[in-house]
Gaussian input, Z-matrix of N, CA and C with variables (Angstrom, degrees):
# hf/3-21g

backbone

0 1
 N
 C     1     B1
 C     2     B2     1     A1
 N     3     B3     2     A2     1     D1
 C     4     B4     3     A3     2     D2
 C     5     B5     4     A4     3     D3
 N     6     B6     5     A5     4     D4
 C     7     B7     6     A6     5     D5
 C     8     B8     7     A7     6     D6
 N     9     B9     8     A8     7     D7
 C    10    B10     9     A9     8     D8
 C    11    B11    10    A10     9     D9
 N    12    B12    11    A11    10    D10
 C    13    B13    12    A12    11    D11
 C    14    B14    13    A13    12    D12
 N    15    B15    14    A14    13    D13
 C    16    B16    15    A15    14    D14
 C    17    B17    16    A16    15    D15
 N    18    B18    17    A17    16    D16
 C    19    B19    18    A18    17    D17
 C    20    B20    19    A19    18    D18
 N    21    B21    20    A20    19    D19
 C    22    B22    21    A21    20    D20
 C    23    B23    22    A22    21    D21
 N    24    B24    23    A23    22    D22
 C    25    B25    24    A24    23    D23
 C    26    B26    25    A25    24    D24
 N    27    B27    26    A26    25    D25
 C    28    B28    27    A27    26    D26
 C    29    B29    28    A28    27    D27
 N    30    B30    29    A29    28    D28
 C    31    B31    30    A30    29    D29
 C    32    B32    31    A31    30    D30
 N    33    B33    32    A32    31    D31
 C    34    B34    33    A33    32    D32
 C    35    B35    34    A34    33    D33
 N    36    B36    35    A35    34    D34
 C    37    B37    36    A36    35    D35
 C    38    B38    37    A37    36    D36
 N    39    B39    38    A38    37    D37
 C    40    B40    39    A39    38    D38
 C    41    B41    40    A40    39    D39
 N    42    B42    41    A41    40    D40
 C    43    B43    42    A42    41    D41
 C    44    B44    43    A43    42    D42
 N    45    B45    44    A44    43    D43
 C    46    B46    45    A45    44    D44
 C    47    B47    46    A46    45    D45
 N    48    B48    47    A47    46    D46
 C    49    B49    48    A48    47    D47
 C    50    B50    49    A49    48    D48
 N    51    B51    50    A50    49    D49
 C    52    B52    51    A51    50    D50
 C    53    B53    52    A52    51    D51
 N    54    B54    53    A53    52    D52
 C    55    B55    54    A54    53    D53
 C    56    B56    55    A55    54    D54
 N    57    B57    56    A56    55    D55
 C    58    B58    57    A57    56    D56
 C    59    B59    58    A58    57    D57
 N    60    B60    59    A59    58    D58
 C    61    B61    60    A60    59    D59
 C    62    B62    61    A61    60    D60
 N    63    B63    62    A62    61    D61
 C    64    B64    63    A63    62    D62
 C    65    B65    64    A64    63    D63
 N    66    B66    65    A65    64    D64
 C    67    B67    66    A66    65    D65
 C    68    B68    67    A67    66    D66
 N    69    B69    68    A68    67    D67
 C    70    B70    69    A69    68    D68
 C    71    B71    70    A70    69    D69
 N    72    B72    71    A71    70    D70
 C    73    B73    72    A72    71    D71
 C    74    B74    73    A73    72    D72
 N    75    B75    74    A74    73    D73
 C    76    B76    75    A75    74    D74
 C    77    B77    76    A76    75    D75
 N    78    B78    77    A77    76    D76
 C    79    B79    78    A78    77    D77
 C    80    B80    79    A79    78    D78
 N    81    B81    80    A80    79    D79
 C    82    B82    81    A81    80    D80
 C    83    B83    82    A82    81    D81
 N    84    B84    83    A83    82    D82
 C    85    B85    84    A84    83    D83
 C    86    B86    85    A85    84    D84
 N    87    B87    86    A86    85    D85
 C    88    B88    87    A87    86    D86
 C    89    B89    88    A88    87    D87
 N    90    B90    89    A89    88    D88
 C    91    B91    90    A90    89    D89
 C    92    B92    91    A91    90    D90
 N    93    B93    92    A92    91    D91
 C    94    B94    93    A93    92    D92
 C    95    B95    94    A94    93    D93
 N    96    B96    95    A95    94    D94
 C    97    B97    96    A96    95    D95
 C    98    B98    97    A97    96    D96
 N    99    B99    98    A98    97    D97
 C   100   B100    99    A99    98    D98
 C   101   B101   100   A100    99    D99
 N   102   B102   101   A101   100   D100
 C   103   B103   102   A102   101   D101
 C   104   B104   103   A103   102   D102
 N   105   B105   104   A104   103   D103
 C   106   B106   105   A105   104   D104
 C   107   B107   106   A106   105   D105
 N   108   B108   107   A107   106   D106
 C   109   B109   108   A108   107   D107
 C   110   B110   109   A109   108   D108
 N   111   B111   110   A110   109   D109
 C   112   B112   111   A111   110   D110
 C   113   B113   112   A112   111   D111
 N   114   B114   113   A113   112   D112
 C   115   B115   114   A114   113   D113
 C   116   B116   115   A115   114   D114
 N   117   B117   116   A116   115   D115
 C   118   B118   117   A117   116   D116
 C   119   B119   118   A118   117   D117
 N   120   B120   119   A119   118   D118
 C   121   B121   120   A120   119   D119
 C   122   B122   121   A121   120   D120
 N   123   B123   122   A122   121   D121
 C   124   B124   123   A123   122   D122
 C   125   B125   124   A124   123   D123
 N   126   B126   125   A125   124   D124
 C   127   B127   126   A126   125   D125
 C   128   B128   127   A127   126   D126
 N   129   B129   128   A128   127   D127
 C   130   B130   129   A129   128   D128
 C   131   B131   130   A130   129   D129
 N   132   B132   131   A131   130   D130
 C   133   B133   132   A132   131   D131
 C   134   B134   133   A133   132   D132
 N   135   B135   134   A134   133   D133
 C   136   B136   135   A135   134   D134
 C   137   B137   136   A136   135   D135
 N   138   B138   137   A137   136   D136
 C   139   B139   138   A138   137   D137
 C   140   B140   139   A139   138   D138
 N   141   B141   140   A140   139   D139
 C   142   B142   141   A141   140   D140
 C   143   B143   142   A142   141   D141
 N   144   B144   143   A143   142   D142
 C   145   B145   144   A144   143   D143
 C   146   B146   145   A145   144   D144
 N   147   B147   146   A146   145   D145
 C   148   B148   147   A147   146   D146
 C   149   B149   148   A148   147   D147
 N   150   B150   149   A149   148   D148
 C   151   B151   150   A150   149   D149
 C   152   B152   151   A151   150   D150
 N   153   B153   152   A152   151   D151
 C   154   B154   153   A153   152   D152
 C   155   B155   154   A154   153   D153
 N   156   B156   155   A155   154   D154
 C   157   B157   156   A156   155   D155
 C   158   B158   157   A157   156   D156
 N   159   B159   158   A158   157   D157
 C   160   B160   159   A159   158   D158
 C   161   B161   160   A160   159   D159
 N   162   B162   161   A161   160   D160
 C   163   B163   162   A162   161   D161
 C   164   B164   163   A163   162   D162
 N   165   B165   164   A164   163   D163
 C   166   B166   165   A165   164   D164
 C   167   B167   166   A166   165   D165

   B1=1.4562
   B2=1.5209
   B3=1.3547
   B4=1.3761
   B5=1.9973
   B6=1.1736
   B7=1.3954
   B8=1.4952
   B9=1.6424
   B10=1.1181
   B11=2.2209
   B12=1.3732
   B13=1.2767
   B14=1.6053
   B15=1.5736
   B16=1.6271
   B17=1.6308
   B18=1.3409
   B19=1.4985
   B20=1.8127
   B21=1.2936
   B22=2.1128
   B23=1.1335
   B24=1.3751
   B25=1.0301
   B26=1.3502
   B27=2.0058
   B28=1.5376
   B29=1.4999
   B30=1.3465
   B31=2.1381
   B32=1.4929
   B33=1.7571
   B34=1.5268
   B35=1.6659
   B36=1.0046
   B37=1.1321
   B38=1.6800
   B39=1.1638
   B40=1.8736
   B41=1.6093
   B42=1.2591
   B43=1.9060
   B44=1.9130
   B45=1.5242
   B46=1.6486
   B47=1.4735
   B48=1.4888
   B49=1.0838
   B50=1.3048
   B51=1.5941
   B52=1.7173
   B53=1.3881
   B54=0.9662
   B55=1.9495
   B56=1.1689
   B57=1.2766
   B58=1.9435
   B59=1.4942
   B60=2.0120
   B61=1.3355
   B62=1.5729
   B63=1.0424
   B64=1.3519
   B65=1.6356
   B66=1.3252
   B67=1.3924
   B68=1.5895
   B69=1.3223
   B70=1.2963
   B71=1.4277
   B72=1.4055
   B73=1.8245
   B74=1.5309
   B75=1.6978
   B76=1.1233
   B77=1.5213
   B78=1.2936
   B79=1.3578
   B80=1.7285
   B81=1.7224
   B82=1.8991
   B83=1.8870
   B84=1.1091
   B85=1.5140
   B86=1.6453
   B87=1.4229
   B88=1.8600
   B89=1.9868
   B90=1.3721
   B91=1.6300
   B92=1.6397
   B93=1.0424
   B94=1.4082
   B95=1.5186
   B96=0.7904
   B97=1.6805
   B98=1.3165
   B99=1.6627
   B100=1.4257
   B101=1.5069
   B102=1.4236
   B103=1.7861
   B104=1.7674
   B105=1.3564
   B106=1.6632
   B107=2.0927
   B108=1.3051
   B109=1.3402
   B110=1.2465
   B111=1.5996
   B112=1.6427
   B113=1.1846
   B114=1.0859
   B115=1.7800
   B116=1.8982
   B117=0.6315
   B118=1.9222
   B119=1.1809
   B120=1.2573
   B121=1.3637
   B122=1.5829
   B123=1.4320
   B124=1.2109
   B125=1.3694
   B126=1.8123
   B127=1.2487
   B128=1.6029
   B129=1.4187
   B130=0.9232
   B131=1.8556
   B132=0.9822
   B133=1.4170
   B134=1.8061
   B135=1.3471
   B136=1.3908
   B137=1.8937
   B138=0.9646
   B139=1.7808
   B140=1.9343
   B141=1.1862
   B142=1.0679
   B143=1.6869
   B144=1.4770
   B145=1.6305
   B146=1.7677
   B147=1.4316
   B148=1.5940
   B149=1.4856
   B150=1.5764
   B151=1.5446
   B152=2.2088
   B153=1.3534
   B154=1.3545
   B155=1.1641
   B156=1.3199
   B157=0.8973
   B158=1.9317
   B159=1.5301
   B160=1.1641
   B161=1.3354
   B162=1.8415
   B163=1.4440
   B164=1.6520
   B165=1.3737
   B166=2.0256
   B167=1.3512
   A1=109.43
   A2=121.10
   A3=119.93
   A4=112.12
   A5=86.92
   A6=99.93
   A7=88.34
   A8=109.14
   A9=103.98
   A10=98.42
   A11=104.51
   A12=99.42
   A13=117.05
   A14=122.32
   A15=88.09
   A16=89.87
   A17=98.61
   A18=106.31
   A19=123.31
   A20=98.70
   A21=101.52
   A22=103.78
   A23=108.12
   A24=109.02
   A25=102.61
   A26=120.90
   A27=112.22
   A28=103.04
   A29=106.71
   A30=108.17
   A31=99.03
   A32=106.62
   A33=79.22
   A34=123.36
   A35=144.45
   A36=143.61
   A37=111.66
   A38=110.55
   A39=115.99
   A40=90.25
   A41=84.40
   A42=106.32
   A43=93.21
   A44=81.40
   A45=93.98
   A46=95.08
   A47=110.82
   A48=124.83
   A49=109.01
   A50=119.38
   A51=141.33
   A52=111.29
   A53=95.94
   A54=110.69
   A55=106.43
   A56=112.70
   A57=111.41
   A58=114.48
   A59=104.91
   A60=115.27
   A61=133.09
   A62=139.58
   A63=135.36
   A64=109.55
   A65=114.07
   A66=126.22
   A67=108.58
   A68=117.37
   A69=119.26
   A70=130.61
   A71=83.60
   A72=120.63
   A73=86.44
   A74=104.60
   A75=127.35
   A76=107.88
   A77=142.79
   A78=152.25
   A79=124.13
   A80=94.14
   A81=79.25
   A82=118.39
   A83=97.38
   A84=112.16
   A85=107.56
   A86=87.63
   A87=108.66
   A88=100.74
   A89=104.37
   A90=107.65
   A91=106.93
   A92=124.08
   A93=121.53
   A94=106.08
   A95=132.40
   A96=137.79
   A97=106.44
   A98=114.79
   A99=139.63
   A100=155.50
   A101=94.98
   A102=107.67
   A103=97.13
   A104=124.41
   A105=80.39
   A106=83.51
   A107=115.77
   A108=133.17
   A109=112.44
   A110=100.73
   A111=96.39
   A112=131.17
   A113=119.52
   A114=142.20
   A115=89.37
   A116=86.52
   A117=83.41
   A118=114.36
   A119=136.34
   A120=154.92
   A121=102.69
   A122=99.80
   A123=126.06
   A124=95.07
   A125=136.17
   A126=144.09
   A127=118.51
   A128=112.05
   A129=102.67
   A130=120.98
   A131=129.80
   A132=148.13
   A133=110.57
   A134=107.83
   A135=101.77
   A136=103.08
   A137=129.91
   A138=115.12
   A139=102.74
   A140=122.33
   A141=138.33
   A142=110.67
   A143=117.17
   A144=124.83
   A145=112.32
   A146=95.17
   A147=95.80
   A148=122.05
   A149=93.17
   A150=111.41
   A151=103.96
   A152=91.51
   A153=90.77
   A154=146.17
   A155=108.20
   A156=140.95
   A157=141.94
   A158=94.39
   A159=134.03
   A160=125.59
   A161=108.33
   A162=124.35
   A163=122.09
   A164=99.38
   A165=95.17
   A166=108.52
   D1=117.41
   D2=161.65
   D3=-90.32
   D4=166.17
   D5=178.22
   D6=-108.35
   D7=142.55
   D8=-178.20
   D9=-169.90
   D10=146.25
   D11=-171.14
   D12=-96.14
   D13=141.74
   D14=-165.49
   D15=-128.09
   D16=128.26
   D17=167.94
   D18=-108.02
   D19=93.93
   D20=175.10
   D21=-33.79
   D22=131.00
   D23=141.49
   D24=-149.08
   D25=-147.38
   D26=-158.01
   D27=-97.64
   D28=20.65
   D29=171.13
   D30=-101.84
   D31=0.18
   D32=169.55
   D33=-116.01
   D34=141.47
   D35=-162.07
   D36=-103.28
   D37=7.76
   D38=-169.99
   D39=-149.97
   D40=141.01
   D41=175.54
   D42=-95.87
   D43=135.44
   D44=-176.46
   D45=-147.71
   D46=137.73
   D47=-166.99
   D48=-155.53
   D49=89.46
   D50=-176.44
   D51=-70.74
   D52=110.25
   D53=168.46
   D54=-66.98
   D55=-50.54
   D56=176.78
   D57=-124.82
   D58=-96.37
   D59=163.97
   D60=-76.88
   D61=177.73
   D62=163.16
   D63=-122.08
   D64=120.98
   D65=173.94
   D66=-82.07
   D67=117.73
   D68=-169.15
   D69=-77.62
   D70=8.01
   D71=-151.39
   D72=-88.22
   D73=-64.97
   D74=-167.28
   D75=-66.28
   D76=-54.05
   D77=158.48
   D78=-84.20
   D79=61.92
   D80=-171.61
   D81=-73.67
   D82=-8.92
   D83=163.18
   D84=-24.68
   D85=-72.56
   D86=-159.95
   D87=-56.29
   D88=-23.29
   D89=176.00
   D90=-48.50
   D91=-29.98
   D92=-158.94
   D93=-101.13
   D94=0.62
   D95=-170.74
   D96=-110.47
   D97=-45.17
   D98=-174.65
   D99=-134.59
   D100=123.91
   D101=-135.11
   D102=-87.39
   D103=112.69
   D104=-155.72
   D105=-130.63
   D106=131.90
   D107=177.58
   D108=-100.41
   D109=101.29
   D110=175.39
   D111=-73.08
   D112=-31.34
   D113=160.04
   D114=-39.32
   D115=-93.68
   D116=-169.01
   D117=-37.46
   D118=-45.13
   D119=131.16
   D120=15.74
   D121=-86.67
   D122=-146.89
   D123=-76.95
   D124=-31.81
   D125=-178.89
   D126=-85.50
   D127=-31.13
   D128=-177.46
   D129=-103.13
   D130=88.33
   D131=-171.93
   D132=-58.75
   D133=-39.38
   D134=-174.17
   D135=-94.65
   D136=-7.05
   D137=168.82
   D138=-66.44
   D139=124.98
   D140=166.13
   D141=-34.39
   D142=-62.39
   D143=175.30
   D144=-66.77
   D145=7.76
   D146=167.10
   D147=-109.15
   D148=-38.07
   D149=-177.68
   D150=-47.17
   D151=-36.80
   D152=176.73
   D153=-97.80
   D154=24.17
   D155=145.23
   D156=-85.18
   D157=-28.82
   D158=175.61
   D159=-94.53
   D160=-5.28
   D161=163.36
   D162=-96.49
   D163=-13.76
   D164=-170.76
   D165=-98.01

């Protein structure tokens, strides 16, 4: 399971709406839009697109 943030837009063709994590397994779609580093992720606390990740 990655943590990962998902923003619609018109590359996506399916409404997806994450309660928590996103299984990439389950949505390999979202692989292609989004590059996502958990290491930085997990270190960096003050970037906003981290914090939310770092809240659920």
């Amino acid at each position: 399971m990655l943590c990962a943030v998902v923003c619609p837009n018109d590359a996506f063709h399916e409404e997806i709406i994450p309660e928590d994590q996103i299984d990439l397994n389950e949505f390999p779609s979202i692989g292609k839009f989004f590059k996502i580093d958990m290491n930085k992720c997990i270190e960096d606390s003050k970037k906003k697109i981290c914090q939310l990740c770092l809240t659920v």
